[in-house]
C-alpha positions, -999 to 999 in steps of 0.1 A, spaced: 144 266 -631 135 242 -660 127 209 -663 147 186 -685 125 154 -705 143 136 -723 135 103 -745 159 78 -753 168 40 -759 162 19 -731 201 6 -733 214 41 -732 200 44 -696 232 37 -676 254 49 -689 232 84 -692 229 82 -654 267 78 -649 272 105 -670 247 128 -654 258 122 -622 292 130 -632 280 160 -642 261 168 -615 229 163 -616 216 153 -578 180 140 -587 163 123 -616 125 106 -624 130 74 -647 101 58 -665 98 35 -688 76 41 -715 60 37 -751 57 55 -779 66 58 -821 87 87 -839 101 85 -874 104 50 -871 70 36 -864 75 8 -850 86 -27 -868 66 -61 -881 69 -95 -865 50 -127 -870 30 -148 -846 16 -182 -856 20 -170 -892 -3 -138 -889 18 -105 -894 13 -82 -863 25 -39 -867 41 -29 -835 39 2 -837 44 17 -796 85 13 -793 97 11 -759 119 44 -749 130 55 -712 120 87 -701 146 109 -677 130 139 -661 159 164 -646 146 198 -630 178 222 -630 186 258 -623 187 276 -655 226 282 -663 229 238 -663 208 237 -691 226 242 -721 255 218 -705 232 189 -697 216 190 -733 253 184 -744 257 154 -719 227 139 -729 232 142 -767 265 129 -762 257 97 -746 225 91 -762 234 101 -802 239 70 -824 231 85 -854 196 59 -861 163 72 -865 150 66 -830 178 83 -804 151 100 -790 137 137 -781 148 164 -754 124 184 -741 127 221 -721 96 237 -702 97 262 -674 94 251 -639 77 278 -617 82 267 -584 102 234 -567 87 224 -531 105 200 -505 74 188 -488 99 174 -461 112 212 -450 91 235 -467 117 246 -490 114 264 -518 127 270 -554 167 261 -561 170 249 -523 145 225 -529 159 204 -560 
């Protein structure tokens, strides 16, 4: 199993969760959340003083899969997600050793 993190821009959240439930994808953890890439973050004014913002706000979509959905979920996200700016986000693949379903004891693949 792996685990599937990936980071994009808060507007691209629906229509990523369509599209991985189209392909799919039966469970997902969604989070909103800070953070600065390439881009750093962007200048505005309050009462005349300039003010760095430098935390952007992102969405974070954690996926654990069986191994062999990998490659093919990557492509899903990429596709929704890719505008071509500096800021479309990251993907992210770690190892998963074990799933649990504290409701039935399940383990491993029967339990995502």
């Amino acid at each position: 199993m792996k685990q599937i993190t990936a980071i994009v821009r808060p507007e691209m959240l629906e229509p990523l969760k369509d599209a991985l439930v189209e392909a799919g994808v039966t469970g997902m953890t969604i989070a909103e959340v800070q953070g600065f890439g390439n881009q750093h973050g962007w200048r505005e004014y309050y009462r005349g003083t300039e003010i760095l913002l430098n935390m952007v706000p992102k969405v974070k979509v954690v996926l654990v899969v069986e191994d062999r959905a990998v490659d093919a979920l990557i492509d899903v996200i990429c596709g929704v997600a890719q505008t071509g700016e500096v800021g479309d986000g990251k993907i992210f693949v770690s190892p998963v050793e074990e799933a649990v379903r504290i409701r039935t004891g399940e383990r491993g693949a029967t339990a995502l």
